[in-house]
C-alpha positions in Angstrom: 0.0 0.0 0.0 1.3 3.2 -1.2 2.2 6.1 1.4 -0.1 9.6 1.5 1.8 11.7 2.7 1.2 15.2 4.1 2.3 18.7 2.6 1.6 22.1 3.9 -0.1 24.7 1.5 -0.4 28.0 2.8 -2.3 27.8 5.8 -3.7 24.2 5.1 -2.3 20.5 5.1 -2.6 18.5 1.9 -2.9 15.1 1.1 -3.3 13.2 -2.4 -4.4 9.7 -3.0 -5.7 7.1 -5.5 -8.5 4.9 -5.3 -8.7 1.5 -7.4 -10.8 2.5 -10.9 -10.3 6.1 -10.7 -7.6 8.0 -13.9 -7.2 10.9 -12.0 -5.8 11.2 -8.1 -7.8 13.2 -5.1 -7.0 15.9 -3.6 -8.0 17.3 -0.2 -6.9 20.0 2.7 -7.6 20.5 6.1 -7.0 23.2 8.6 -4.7 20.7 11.1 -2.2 18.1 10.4 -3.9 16.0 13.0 -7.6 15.9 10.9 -5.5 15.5 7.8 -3.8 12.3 9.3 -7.1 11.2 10.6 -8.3 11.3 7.1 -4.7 8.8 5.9 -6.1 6.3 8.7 -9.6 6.2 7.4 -8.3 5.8 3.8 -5.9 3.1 5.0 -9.0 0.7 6.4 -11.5 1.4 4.1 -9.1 0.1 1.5 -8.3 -2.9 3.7 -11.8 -3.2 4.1 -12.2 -2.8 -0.2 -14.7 -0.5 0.9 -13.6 3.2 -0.5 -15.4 5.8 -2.4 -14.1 9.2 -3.7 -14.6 12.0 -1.2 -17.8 13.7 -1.4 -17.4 17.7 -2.2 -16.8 20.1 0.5 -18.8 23.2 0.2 -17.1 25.8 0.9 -17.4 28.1 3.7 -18.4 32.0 3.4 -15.1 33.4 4.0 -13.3 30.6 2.6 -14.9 31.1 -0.9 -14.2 34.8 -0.4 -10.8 33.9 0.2 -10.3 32.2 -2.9 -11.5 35.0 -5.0 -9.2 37.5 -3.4 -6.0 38.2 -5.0 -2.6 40.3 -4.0 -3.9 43.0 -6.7 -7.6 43.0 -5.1 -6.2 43.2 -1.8 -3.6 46.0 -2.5 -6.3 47.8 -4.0 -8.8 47.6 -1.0 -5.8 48.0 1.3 -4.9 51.3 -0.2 -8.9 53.1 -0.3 -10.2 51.4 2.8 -6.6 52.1 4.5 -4.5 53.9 3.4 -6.3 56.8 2.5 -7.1 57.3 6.1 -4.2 56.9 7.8 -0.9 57.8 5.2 0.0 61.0 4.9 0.6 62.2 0.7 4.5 61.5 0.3 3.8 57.8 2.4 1.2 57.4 -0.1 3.3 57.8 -3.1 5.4 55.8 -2.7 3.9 53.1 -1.8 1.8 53.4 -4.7 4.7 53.3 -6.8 6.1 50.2 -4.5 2.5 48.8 -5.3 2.6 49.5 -9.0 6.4 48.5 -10.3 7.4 46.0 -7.5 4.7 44.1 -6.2 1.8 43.7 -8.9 4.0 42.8 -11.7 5.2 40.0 -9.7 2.2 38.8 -6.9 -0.7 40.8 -8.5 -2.6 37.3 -10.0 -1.6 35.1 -7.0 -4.9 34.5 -4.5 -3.8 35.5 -1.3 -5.1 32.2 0.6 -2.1 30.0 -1.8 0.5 32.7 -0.7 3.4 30.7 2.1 6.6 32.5 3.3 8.8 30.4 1.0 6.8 32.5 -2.0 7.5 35.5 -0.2 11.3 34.5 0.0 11.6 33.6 -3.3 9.8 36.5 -4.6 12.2 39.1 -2.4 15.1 36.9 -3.6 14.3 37.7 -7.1 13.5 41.2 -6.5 17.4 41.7 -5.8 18.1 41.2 -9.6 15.4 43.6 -10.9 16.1 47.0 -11.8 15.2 49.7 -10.2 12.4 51.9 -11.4 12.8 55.8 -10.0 9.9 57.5 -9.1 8.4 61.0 -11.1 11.4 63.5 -11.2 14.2 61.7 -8.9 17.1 60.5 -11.0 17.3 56.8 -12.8 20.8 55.7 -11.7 20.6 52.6 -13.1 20.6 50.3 -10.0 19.4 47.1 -8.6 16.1 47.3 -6.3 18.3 47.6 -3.2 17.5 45.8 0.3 16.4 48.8 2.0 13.8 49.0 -0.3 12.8 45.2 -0.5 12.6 45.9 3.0 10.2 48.4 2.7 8.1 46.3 0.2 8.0 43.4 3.1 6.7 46.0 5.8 4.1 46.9 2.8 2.7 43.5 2.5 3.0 42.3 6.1 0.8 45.4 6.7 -1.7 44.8 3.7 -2.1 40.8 5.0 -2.3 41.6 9.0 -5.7 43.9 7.4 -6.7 40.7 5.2 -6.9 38.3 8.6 -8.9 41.5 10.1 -11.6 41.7 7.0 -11.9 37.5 7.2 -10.2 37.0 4.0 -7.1 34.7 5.5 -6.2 33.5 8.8 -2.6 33.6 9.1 -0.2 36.3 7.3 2.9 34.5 5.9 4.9 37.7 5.7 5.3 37.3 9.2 7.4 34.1 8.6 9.1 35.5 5.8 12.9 36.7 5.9 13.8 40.0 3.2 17.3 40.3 2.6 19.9 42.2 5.5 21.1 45.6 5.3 22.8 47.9 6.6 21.4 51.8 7.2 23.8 54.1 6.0 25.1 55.9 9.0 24.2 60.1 8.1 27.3 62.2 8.3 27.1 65.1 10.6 28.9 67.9 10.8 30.8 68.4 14.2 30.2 72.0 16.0 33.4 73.1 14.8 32.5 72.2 11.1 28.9 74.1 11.7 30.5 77.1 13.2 33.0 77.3 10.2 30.5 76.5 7.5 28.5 79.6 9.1 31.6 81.7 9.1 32.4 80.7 4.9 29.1 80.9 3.8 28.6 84.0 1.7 25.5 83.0 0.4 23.0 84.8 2.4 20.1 82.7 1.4 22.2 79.6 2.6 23.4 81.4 5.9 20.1 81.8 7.1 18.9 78.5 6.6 22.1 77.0 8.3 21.4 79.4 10.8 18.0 78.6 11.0 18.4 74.8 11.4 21.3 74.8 13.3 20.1 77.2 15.8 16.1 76.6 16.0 17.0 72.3 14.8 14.3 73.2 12.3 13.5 70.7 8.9 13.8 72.2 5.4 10.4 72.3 4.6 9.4 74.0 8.1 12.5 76.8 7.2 11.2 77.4 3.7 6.8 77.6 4.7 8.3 80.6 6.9 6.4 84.1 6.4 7.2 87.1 7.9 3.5 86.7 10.2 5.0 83.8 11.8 7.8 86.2 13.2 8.2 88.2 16.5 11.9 89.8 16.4 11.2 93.3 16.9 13.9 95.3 18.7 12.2 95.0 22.0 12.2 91.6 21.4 15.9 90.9 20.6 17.3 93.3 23.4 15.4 91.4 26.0 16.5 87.8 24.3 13.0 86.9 23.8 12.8 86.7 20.0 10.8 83.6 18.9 9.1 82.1 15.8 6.1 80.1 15.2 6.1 76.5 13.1 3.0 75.3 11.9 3.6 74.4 8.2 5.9 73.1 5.5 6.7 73.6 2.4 6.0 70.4 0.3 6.2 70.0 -4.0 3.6 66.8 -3.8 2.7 64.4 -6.6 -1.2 65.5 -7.5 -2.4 62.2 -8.0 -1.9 61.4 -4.0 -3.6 64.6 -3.0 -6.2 64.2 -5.3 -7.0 61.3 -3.5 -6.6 62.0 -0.5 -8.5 65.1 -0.5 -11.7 62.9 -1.3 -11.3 61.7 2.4 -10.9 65.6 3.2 -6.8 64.7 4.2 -4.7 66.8 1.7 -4.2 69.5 4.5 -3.1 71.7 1.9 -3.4 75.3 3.1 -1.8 76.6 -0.1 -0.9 75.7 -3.6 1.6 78.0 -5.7 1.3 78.9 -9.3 2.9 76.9 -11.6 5.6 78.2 -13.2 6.6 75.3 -16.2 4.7 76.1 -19.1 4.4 72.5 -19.9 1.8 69.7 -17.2 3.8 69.1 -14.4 2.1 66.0 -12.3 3.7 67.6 -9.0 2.5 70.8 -7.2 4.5 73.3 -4.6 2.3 73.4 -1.7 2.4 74.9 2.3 0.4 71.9 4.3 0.4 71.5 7.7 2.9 69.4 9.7 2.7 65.9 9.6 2.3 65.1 13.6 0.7 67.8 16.2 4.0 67.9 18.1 5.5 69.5 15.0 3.3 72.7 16.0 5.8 74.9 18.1 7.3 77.8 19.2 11.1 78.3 19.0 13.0 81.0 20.9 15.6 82.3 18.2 18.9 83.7 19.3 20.1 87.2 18.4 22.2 85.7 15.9 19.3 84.3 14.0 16.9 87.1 15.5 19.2 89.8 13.6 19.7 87.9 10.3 16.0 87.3 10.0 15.9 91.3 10.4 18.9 92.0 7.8 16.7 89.4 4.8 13.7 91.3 5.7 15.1 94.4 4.9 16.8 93.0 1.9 13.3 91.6 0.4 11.9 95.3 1.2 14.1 96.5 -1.5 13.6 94.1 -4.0 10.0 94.4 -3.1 10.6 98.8 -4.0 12.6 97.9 -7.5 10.1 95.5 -9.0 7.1 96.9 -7.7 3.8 94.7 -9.1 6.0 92.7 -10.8 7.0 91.0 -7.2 4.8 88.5 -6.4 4.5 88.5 -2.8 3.4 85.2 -1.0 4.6 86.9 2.2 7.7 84.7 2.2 11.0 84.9 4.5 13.0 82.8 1.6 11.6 84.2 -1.9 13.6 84.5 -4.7 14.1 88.0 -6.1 10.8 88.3 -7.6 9.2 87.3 -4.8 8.5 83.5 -5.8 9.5 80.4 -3.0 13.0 78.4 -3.1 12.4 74.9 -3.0 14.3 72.2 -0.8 16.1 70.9 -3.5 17.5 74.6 -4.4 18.9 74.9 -0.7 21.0 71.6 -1.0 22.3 72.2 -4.3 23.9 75.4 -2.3 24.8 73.5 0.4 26.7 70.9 -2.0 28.6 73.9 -3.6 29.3 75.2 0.3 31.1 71.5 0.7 32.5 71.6 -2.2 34.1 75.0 -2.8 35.5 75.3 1.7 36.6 71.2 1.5 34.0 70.9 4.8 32.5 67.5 4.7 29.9 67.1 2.7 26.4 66.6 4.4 22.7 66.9 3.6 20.5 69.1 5.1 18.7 67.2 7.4 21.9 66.2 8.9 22.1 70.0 10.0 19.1 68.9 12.3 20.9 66.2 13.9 24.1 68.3 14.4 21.7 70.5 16.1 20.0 68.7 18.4 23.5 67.2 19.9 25.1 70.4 20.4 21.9 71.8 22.2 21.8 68.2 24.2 25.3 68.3 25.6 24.5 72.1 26.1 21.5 71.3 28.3 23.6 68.7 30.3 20.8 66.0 28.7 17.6 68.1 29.1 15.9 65.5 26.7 12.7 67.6 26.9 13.2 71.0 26.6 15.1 69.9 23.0 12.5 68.0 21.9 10.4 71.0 22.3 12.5 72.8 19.6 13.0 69.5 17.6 8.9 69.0 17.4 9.3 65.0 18.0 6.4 63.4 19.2 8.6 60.9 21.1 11.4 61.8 23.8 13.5 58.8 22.5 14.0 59.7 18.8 15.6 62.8 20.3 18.3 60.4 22.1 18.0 57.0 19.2 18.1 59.1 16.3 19.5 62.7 16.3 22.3 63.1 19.0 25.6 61.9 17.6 28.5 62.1 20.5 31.8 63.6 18.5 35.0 62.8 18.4 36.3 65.1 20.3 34.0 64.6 23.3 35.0 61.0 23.4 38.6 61.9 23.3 37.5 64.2 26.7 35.9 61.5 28.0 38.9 59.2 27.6 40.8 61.4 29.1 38.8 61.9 32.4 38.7 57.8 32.5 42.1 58.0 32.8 42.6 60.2 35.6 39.6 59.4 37.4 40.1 55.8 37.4 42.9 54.2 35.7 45.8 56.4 37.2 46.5 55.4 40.6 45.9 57.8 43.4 49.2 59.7 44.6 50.4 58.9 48.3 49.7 61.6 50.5 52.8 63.3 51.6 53.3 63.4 55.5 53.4 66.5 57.1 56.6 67.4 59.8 55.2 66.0 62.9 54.6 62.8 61.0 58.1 63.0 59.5 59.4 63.7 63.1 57.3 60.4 64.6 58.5 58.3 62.1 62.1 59.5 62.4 61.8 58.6 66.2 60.3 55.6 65.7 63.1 54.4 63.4 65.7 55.4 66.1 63.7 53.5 68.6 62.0 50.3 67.9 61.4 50.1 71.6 59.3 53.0 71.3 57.1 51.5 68.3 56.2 48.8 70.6 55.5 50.2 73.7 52.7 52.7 71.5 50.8 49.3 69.9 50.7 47.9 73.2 49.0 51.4 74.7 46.5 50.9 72.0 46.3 47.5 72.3 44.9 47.7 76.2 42.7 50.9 74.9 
């Protein structure tokens, strides 16, 4: 007698079998290894017995039949309206529609989610490795491989999308959670030590540039929060300044924002666009420049501003004033602190190409912008001797520990310190004591007279 044996299939346990007078072998699942074992034994006897008769069909259940019909592309679909249009905000979206779109429907997008193991998803993150990748709307094709990171990404995409497919009834286990991506390694940001910042301040002639180093160094502010700036948001009058109590108020950014993900996410009234700039290109541009409001609540602050910054935002409003006389109409005012000459916004990407040429042209490291914002937020926690919360009220996190985890970066020069103190603080051993005159003069006698020595420790001895 032949052997059935047992096979896992997604979330079920297989077993085929032939019966005397039948072409074509039967096929049948059940949810436990024990039932499906059960079913081997009663095959066994009832063919001992000569007794056997093909299975009788199994209706389906509700959600089981539901389950059938449901594939990766359905799901992802549902999974992005019923979803992900009320909880991601419009870059989030993006991209995962584009993850959706060129990484995981081309591959999964036909395959029923019920059939789908972890050994599909391996194999299907194995082979995304030797894909290329495809860059989304206006970044730069550099010709790569889909990298880990971002294989990584795809994972935490679909483990998401399946954990929501056991809530709806469709499945009831996710196999992504058994699934391994690939390893990486995050590339560790380089940050400028306080030195550097100090001396890319000090070289900058760019007066544009300055204040947004300024800006971000001093007030640990993001790109897009520098560049939403208007002049409303300011309180830096002279009063103000003199008394050290010049501050600013965040609560925007500037964002350029694909349309397609506003669009839909103002049908569930969540663009929380406040403002949309004209578009300059003559030709249809599927991005718009927008001021929306910050992603998290805790990103709503106010940040006391040091005279240094205080009197540089003075010096560029006074500049704009004059552009602002020359041009006349012609300046179109959006009430601006960084506006071009004739009025209209920079955009983030303007600000690093100038902070690229600032690396380039003084030899200082070369760094993004956002590193500025870490730089920032270690030199103001070593400043406060660790006063993790009053930073994070200038940094805007909503958690304490992404102040510590993520931004503060001890320098080299502080470990050096550090090393040093070690040293003499517990390494080196501690100097003898030097003896004063009458303990010079004691020992002197005792030396002389041992007699003496003894006669002492037996005084204390009786004592």
């Amino acid at each position: 007698m032949k052997t059935i044996r047992i096979r896992k299939k997604g979330n079920k346990f297989e077993i085929n079998y032939r019966l005397p007078g039948c072409d074509q072998p039967f096929s049948e699942r059940f949810p436990t290894m024990e039932e499906a074992e059960l079913r081997i034994a009663q095959i066994n006897v009832d063919k001992m017995r000569n007794d056997i008769h093909p299975p009788k069909p199994i209706r389906l259940a509700k959600e089981e039949k539901k389950a059938r019909l449901v594939t990766v592309r359905t799901l992802m679909e549902e999974f992005v309206k019923h979803y992900g249009l009320n909880h991601w905000g419009d870059s989030y979206l993006s991209m995962n529609l584009h993850r959706i779109e060129h990484y995981i429907l081309p591959y999964l997008g036909d395959a029923y989610i019920c059939d789908l193991t972890p050994h599909d998803l391996d194999v299907f993150y194995d082979s995304l490795q030797t894909k290329p990748a495809v860059s989304m709307k206006g970044k730069e094709d550099k010709k790569a491989k889909i990298s880990p990171s971002v294989i990584a990404k795809i994972h935490d995409l679909l483990r998401s999308a399946l954990n929501q497919a056991i809530a709806w009834g469709y499945i009831q286990t996710n196999p992504a959670e058994h699934a391994k991506p690939p390893k990486y390694r995050m590339k560790k940001r380089d940050v400028w030590t306080p030195e550097e910042a100090r001396r890319a301040i000090e070289l900058c002639n760019d007066p544009v540039l300055r204040l947004a180093l300024l800006l971000a160094l001093g007030c640990s502010m993001r790109i897009g929060e520098i560049l939403a700036l208007r002049w409303e948001d300011l309180h830096i009058s002279d009063e103000e300044i003199a008394k050290g109590a010049a501050w600013l108020m965040v609560d925007k950014e500037l964002r350029r924002c694909e349309k397609d993900s506003l669009e839909r996410l103002r049908s569930h009234s969540r663009d929380n666009v406040m403002f949309v700039f004209p578009e300059y290109k003559k030709t249809g541009c599927s991005t718009a420049l927008v001021l929306k409001t910050p992603k998290t609540e805790s990103s709503v602050r106010k940040i006391y501003t040091s005279k240094t910054v205080a009197q540089a935002l003075r010096d560029t409003q006074e500049s704009q004033k004059q552009d602002k006389a020359v041009l006349g109409e012609e300046y179109e005012d959006f009430g601006l602190v960084f506006a071009h000459n004739d009025g209209r916004p920079y955009e983030p990407g303007q600000i690093n190409r100038k902070l690229k040429e600032l690396c380039k042209e003084t030899g200082l490291p070369e760094v993004v912008f956002h590193s500025l914002r870490h730089c920032s937020t270690s030199i103001k926690l070593q400043l406060s001797g660790g006063d993790i919360k009053t930073v994070q009220g200038d940094t805007g996190h909503s958690q304490a520990r992404m102040v510590t985890d993520v931004y503060a970066h001890s320098f080299a020069e502080n470990r050096r310190v550090l090393s040093d103190k070690m040293e003499e603080s517990f390494f080196k051993p501690k100097p003898e004591a030097e003896p004063d005159d009458e303990s010079e003069a004691l020992i002197q006698k005792i030396r002389e007279n041992p007699e003496l020595f003894q006669l002492l420790i037996a005084a204390f001895g009786k004592k």
